[in-house]
N, C-alpha and C positions, 0 to 999 in steps of 0.2 A: 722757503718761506711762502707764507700767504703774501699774494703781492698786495699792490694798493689801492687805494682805497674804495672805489665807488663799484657800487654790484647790488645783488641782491640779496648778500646772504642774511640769513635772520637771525635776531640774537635769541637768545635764551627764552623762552616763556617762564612768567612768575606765576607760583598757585596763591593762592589768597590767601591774607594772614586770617589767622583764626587760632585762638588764646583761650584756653581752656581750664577753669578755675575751680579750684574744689575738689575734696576728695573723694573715689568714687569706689563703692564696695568691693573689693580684689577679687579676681576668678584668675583661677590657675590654670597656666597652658603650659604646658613642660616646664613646669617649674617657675614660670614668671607669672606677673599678673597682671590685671586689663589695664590697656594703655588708658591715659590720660593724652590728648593728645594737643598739638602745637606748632599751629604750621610756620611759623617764624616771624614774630614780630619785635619790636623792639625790646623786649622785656617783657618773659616769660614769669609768670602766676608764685609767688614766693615760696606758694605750700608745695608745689611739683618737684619734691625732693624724692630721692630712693629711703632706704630702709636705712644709711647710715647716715642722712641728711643732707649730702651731696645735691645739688643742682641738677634738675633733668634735662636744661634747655639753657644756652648759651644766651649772654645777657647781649643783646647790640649797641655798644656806648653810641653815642649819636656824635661822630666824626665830621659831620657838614661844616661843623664852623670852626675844626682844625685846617679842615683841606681849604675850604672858603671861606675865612674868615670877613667880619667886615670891618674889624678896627685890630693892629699889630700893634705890640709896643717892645724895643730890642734894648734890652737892657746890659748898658756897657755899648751902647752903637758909637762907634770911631769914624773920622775923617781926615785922622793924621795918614799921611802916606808911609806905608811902608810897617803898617802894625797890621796884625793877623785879623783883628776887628773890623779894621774899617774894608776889606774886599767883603766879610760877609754880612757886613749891613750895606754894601754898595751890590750885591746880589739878593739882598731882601728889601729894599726898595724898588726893584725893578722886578722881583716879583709880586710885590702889593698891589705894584700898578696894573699887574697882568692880570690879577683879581678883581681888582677893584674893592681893594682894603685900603681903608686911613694906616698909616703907619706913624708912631711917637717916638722918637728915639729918647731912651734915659741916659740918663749921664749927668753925675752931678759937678764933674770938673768943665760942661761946654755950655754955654748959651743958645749952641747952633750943631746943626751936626747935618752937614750936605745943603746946608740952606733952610732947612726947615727947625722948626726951634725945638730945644732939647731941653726937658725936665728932668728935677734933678734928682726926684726919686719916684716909684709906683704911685706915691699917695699923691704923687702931683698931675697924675692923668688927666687930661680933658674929659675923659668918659671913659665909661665899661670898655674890658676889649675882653677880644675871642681869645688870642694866642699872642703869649709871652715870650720873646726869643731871651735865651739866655747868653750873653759873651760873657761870663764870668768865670774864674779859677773854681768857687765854691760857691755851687747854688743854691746852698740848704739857707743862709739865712732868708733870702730872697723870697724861699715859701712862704712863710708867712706874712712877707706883704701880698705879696700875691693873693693869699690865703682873702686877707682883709679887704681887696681891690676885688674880689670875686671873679677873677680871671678864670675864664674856663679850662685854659689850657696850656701848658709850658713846653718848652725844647731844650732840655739840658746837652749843652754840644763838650763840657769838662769831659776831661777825663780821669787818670786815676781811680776807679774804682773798683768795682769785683775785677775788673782784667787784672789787676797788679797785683793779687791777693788779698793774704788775712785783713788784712788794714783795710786796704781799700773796698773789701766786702763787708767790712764793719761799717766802714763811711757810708756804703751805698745803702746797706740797713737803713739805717739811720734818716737817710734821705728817702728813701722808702714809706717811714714811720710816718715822717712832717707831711709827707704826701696826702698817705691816708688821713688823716687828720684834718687836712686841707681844705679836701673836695674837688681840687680840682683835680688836673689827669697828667701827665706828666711823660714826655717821649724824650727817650734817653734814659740816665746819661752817657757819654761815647757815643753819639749819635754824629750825623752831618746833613748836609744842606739838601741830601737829597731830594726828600721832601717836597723842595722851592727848584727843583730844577724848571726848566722850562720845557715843556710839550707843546707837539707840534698841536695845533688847533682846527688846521686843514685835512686832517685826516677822519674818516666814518667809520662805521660800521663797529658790532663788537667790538671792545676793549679789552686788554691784559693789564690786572692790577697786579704792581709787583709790592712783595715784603720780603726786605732781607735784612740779616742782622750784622753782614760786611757789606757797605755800601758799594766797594769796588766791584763785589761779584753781581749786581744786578747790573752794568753797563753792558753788559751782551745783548741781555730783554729790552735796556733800554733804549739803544741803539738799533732794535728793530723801526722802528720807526722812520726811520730812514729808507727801507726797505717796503715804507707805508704800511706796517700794523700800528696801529692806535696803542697807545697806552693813557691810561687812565687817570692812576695816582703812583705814586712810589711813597713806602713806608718803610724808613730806615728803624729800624728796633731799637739798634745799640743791647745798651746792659739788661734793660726791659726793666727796671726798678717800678716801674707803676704799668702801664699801654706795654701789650705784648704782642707776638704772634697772632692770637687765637681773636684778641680784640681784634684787630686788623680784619685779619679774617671772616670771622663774622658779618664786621661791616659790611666789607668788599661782597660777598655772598648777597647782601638785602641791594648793590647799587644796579637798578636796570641797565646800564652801559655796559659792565665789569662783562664781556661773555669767558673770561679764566683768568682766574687768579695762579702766576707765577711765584715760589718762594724761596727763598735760601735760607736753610735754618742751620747753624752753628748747636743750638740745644734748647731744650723748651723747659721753659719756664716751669710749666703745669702742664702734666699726663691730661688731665681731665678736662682744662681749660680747651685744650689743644681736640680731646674728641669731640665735644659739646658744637665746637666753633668746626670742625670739618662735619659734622653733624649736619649742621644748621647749612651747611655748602652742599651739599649733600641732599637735602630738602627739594630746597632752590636750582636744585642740575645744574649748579656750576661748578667745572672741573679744577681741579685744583693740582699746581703738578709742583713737582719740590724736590729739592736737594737738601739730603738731610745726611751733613758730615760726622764722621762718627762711626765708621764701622769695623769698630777696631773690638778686640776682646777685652770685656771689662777687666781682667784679673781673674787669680782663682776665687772660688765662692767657699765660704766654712760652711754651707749647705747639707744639713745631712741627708736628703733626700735625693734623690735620681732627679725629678724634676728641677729641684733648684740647680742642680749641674750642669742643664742641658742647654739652658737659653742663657742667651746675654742679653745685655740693655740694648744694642742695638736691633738685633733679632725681633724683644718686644714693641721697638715702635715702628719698623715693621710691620709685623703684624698690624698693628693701630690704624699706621696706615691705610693697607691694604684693606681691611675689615671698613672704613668710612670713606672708601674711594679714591682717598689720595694718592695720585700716582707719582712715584718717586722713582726718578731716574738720575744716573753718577754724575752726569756732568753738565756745564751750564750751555753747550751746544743744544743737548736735547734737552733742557730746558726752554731753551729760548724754541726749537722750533716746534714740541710738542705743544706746548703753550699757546704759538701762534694759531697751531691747526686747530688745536680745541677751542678758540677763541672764536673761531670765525667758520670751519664745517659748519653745513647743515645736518642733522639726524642724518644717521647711515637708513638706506632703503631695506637692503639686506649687508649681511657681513660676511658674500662672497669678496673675495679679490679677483680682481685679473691681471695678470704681465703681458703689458705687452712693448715688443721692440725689435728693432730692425735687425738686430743678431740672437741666432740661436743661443751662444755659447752665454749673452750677455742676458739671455731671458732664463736659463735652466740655473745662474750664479745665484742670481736674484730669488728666484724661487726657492731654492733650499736653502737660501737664510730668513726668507721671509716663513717656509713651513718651520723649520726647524723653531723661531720663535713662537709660532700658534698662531700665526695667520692660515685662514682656510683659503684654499687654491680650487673652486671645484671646478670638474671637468664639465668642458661646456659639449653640451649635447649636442646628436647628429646633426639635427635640423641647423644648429648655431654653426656649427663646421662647416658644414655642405656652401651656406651662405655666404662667410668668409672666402673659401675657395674660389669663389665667382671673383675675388679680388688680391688672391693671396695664389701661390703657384702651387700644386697638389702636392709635390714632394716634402714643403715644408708644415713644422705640426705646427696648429692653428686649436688644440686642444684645451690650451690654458697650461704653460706662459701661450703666446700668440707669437709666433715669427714672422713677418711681412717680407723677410729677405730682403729689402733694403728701398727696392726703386718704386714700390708702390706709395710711400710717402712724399714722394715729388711730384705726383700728380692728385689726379679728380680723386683717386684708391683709395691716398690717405684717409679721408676725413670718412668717407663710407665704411671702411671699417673701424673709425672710433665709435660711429654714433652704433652699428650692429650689436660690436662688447657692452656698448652701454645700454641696449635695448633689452638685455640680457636680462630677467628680474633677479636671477642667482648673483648676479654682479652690484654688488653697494659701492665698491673701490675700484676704479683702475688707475695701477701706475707704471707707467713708462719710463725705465732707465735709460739714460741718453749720455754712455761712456764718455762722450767726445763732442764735439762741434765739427761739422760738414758739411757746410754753404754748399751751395744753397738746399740741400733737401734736408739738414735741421732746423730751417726758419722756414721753411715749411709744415715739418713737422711741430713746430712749437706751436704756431700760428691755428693749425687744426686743432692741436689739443685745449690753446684757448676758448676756441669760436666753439669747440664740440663742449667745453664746457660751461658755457654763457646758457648753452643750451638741453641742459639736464639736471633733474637736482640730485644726482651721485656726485663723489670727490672721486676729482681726477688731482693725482700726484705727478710730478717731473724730478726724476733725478739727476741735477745735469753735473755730469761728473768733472767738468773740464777744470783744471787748477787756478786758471785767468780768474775766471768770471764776468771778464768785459764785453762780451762778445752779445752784440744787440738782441740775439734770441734768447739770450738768460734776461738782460741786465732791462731791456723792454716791454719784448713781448712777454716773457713768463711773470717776470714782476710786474709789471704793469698790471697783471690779471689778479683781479679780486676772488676769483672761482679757480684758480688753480693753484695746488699746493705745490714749495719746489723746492727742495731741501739738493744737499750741497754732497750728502753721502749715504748710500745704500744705509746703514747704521741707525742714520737718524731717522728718514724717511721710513721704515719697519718700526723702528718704536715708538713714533710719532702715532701712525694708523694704526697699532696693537694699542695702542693705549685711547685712541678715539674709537675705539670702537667696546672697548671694555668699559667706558666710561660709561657708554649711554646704554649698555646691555645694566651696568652694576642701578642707573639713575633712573631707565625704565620699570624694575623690579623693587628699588629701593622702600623697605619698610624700618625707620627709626627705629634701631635696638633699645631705647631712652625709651620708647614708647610702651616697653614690655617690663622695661626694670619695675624691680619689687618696691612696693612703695611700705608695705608694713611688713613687720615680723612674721613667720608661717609658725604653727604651732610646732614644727623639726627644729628652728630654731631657739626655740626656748626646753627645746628634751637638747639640744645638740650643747648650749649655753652650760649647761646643769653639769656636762659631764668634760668641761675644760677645765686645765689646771695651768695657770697662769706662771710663765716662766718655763714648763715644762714636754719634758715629750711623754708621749701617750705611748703606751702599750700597743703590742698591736690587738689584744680581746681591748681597750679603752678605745683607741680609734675604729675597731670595727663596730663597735656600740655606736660611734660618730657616726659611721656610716649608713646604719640602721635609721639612725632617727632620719633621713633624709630619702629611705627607703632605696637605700643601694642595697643589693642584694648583696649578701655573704655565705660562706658556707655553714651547714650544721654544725656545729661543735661546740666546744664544755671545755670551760676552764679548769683544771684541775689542780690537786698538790700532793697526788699521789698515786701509788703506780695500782693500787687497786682501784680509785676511783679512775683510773686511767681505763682500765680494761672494762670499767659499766658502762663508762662514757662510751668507749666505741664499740659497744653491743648496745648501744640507744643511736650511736649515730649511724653505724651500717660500717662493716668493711665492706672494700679496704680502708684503711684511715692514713690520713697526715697527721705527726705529731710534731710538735714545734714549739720552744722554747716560747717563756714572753714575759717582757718585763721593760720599762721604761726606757733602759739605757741600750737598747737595741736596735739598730739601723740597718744593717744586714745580715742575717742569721746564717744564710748560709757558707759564707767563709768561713764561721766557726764552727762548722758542722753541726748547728743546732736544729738543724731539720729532717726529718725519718719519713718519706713516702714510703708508697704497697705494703704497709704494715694490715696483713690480713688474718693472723692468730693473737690472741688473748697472750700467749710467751712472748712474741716482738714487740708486743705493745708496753707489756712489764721492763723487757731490756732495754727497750726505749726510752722510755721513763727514765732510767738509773740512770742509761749514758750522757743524756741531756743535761740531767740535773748533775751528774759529773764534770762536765765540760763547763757549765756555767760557774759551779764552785771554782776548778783552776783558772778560770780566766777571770772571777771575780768580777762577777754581773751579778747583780740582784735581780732576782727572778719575783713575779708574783704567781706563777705558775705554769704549768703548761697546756699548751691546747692541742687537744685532739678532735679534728677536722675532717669533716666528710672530703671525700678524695674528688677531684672532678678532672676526669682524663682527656675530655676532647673539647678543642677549641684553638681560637687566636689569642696569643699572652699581647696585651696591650698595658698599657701604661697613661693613666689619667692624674695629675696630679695640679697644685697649686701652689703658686709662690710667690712674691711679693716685690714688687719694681720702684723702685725708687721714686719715681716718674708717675707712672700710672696705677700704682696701687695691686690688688689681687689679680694674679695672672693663670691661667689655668692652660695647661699644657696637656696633649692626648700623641700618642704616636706608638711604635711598636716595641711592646715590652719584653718582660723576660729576665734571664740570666745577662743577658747580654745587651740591654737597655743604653750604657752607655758607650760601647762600642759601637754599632749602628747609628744610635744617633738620629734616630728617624723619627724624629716629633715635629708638632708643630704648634703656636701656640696663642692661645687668641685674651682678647681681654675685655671683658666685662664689662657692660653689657653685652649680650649677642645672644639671636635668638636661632631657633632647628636652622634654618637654611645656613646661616654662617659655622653652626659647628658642623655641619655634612660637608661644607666646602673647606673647611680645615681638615677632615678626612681627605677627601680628595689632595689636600696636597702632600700626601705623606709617598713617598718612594715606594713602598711596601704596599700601597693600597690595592695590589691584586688579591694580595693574602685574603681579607675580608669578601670577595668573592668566590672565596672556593678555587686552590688549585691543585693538580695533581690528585684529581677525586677525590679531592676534599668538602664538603660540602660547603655553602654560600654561609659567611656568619651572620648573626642577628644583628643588620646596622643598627635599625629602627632602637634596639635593647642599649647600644653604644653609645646612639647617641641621647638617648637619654639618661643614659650614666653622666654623662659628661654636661648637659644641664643642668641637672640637680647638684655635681659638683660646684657649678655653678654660681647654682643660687648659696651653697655652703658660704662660697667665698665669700658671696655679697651678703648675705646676714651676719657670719659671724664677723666681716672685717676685721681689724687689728687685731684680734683676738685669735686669728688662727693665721701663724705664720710659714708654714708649710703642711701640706698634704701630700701623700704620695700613696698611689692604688698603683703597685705592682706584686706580682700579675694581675689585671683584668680578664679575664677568661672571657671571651665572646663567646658563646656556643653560638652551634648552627642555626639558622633562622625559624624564631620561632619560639627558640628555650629559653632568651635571656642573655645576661650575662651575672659573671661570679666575679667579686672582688677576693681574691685568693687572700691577699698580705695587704697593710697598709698602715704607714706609720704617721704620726700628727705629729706637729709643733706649736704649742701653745706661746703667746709673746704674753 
């Protein structure tokens, strides 16, 4: 952990809001159009919607007078001993006063309640209040007082609802409705007191705002604090019937203190809420890190396409993730400590690492878990060696990891060779794994890594392995230090610094996908509209028409219904030709044998013909005819297609295609919006990604041609929305750089 508190580190810088209103003539850049743009302020411009009228920019509820209210009222507040009521209005009392909130308790059976006087319903208020506590079994009548009292805000702590099932997700419905209806904003219900816990106040520097929707699993984050990280607010979700995740979020993103927001999410609410609001964090470079449970396989899919097989629901938010910066790691260890580090690092200088440590064995462990995750190791150069050596013994390597062989840290050595590594400009990170504890030359060693980091602005990390923890060079000097990061396990410590340093490489470069989304129709959308058939699947000559109007390229060829028009067609298209079945009810043709490559005489193309339309009769497929297709021999079979998430809407997936598409298994897949840089980086994470450079004297394929396939598939999604429930481009054909590529096959799904 980051120790505590007092230092120099700097929090976050804000860029200036700026709110940008009105719509502005569309110009097309791979398939998207000119941003409107919005640097994040409380409530983004109404018309800055996309093309299916979605939201471009997350709304920020104004939470100040949830967290700080200046008037409470606890409706049901108890002072009987021994009732579940009266402990938590005897802990929202003493946090009003931490505030500096009036608090009301209601209750229409006491006069009094702790001493203070008790009304006996909302409409008996002294005055307006910010936030309404609920102790009640069923909070829905309640809304509507509330409603009439103009209460900003409420905390439903019931339960029974969507947790318990059908019922209780009808109940929550319903309490949902009166919500909206209301006006006001509603946290819970299954919520709990976290909210009003008590933080420590003595503590500086950046903050860690946590949101979780099991209140037990934030007490690891929360209990950093102890350990002197700041935290903020805590935002227990519960059911999220009204205030979710994303609100939270948002918020926490616009607060100057928050330097990372910590999460725990069970499931979200809204795909889209949820990018908008990591969006808007996103903006602001505040890091966001999250436990997101769930990564189980959804079931099988009735999908008929390749792509809808290949992803689950977990995989796409993922993806989501990943694509808006949110770093999402399994457990609440590295939760709690990546958090702390993001929270409180300065900017990395560069994003060399170095190791250094008194044993070889324990500097060479370190480093191939730290390369093998993508941390960079570089070798530090002559001059940086030679210099070392003055203080290190020549037999040991001092190359990067750094071995000190043990007794140079007990004297003047130590600290001379911390500040050398850190002189190093290649060097942004250095960390020291410290196996064990070895009075005195480990509180020596801690003591330098302090003092040498008081005085650099790189992160210096400590891993101190020892199982105790008591031992005053952990539990003092390293904690004590606001400038040095000190995690408890090689584990944590690597994915802590692989994610701080991803964070500000993703937040330096960051350009709003929101800011390229389509705001009106393109004219491919309304040729691509014209030729959906609603409930239906498309052919493949009907979906490569789709494909046309969007200007994906396909091959030459003619539909035909007969075996003489068969043989002009491929004396117009060129042998050799592809002939190939097609007709609505067809998902994979070639199991059925419906497919004839190298047909290069006028006689194979006739025998083709017959055996096609043979094989469709006994298998009793309706055909609308057949296609004969210019042949295209060389290239990478890739696989682009679309599909549809529960969650978040049109998902578009690109990875290595073929015969063999779902064996492999090597897609990847991202979700809309996202512009060239993010679908090149979705290539990049494909297993196969050599392929596309040419192996085995193959030549280099046309990225540039792929990834603009996969744009304007893109943009397909996002125009035709609901209306197109599946696409699938296999094979993609990439040629070599320079030709393009060829959509060979492709089948649609019309909802």
């Amino acid at each position: 952990m980051l120790g505590s508190t007092h230092g120099t580190l700097t929090t976050h810088s804000r860029p200036a809001r700026v709110v940008a209103c009105g719509e502005q003539p569309p110009h097309t850049v791979h398939g998207m159009s000119e941003p409107h743009r919005d640097g994040g302020g409380q409530g983004a411009c109404p018309v800055d919607r996309d093309v299916s009228g979605r939201p471009l920019h997350a709304p920020v509820p104004d939470l100040d007078r949830f967290f700080r209210p200046e008037s409470v009222a606890v409706i049901g507040a108890s002072d009987s001993e021994g009732r579940p009521n009266t402990g938590i209005t005897r802990q929202l009392i003493a946090w009003a006063e931490r505030v500096g909130a009036r608090l009301h308790p209601v209750n229409p059976g006491r006069a009094q309640v702790f001493g203070q006087p008790c009304h006996a319903s909302v409409a008996d208020l002294p005055e307006p209040v910010d936030l309404a506590v609920l102790l009640v079994g069923d909070p829905l009548p309640v809304i509507e007082q509330l409603a009439e009292a103009k209460v900003k805000f409420a905390v439903a702590f019931a339960s029974g609802f969507a947790e318990t099932g059908e019922r209780g997700a009808a109940a929550q419905e319903r309490l949902a409705e009166a919500v909206a209806r209301s006006g006001l904003r509603l946290l819970g219900p299954n919520t709990n007191l976290n909210a009003f816990e008590k933080f420590r106040t003595d503590l500086d520097g950046p903050a860690i705002a946590l949101i979780t929707q099991s209140g037990h699993q934030g007490r690891p984050v929360f209990s950093l604090q102890e350990l002197g990280i700041r935290l903020s607010h805590w935002a227990p979700t519960g059911n999220e019937a009204d205030l979710e995740t994303a609100d939270f979020l948002s918020y926490f993103a616009t607060r100057p203190e928050v330097g990372a927001i910590a999460a725990y999410v069970e499931g979200l609410k809204d795909g889209r809420s949820f990018l908008l609001a990591a969006d808007r964090a996103a903006r602001h470079k505040v890091p966001v890190v999250a436990v997101k449970v769930g990564r189980t396989e959804t079931g099988a899919r009735t999908a008929a396409s390749h792509t809808g097989k290949l992803t689950g629901a977990d995989e796409v938010v993922d993806a989501a993730m990943r694509q808006f910066g949110v770093i999402r790691v399994d457990g609440l260890d590295e939760l709690q400590d990546t958090a702390a580090l993001l929270a409180r690092a300065r900017k990395p200088t560069a994003e060399g690492v170095a190791v250094y440590s008194i044993s070889g064995g324990t500097g060479a462990h370190f480093s191939d878990l730290a390369t093998a995750a993508g941390l960079r190791l570089p070798t530090l150069g002559p001059a940086k060696q030679a210099e070392l050596h003055q203080w290190i013994p020549e037999y040991l390597h001092v190359a990067n990891p750094v071995d000190n062989g043990g007794h140079p840290v007990g004297d003047w050595r130590g600290r001379k060779i911390l500040d050398a590594i850190l002189a190093d400009p290649a060097i942004g990170v250095l960390i020291c794994p410290i196996t064990g504890p070895f009075p005195p030359m480990s509180d020596k060693l801690a003591q330098d890594l302090v003092d040498a980091a008081e005085q650099t602005d790189k992160l210096v990390c400590v891993v101190w392995g020892s199982p105790v923890g008591t031992e005053d060079a952990y539990r003092r000097t390293l904690l004590g230090s606001s400038r040095v990061a000190t995690f408890r396990t090689f584990a944590n410590c690597i994915t802590a610094v692989r994610a701080y340093l991803d964070h500000h490489r993703f937040v330096d470069g960051y350009r709003s996908p929101f800011d390229d989304a389509p705001r009106v129709l393109s004219p491919s959308a309304r040729k691509a509209q014209a030729l959906m058939r609603p409930g239906q699947q498309l052919s493949e000559h009907a979906a490569k028409q789709l494909l046309r109007a969007y200007g994906i390229r396909v091959p030459r060829e003619q539909l035909v219904t007969s075996a003489a028009a068969a043989v002009r067609a491929a004396s117009l298209v060129g042998y050799p030709v592809v002939m190939k079945a097609s007709g609505p009810q067809l998902a994979h043709k070639t199991e059925l044998g419906l497919v004839k490559v190298q047909l290069t005489s006028a006689s194979q193309v006739r025998d083709a013909y017959r055996e096609l339309t043979d094989i469709a009769r006994y298998e009793d497929v309706p055909l609308d005819g057949v296609l004969v297709c210019q042949m295209i021999e060389r290239g990478v079979e890739m696989v682009v297609g679309v599909t549809r998430d529960s969650l978040f809407g049109p998902t578009v997936t690109v990875g290595l295609g073929g015969v063999l598409v779902e064996v492999l298994r090597d897609v990847v897949v991202g979700v809309p919006p996202f512009g060239e840089d993010q679908a090149r980086a979705m290539l990049d994470e494909l297993r196969g990604r050599a392929l596309l450079d040419g192996v085995r004297g193959a030549p280099p394929a046309d990225l540039d041609a792929l990834v603009e396939t996969v744009l304007r598939v893109q943009r397909m999604a996002l125009e035709l929305g609901d209306e197109l429930a599946e696409l699938d481009i296999n094979p993609l054909v990439v040629l070599p750089r320079g030709q393009g590529a060829v959509a060979l096959d492709a089948l649609a799904v019309c909802r």
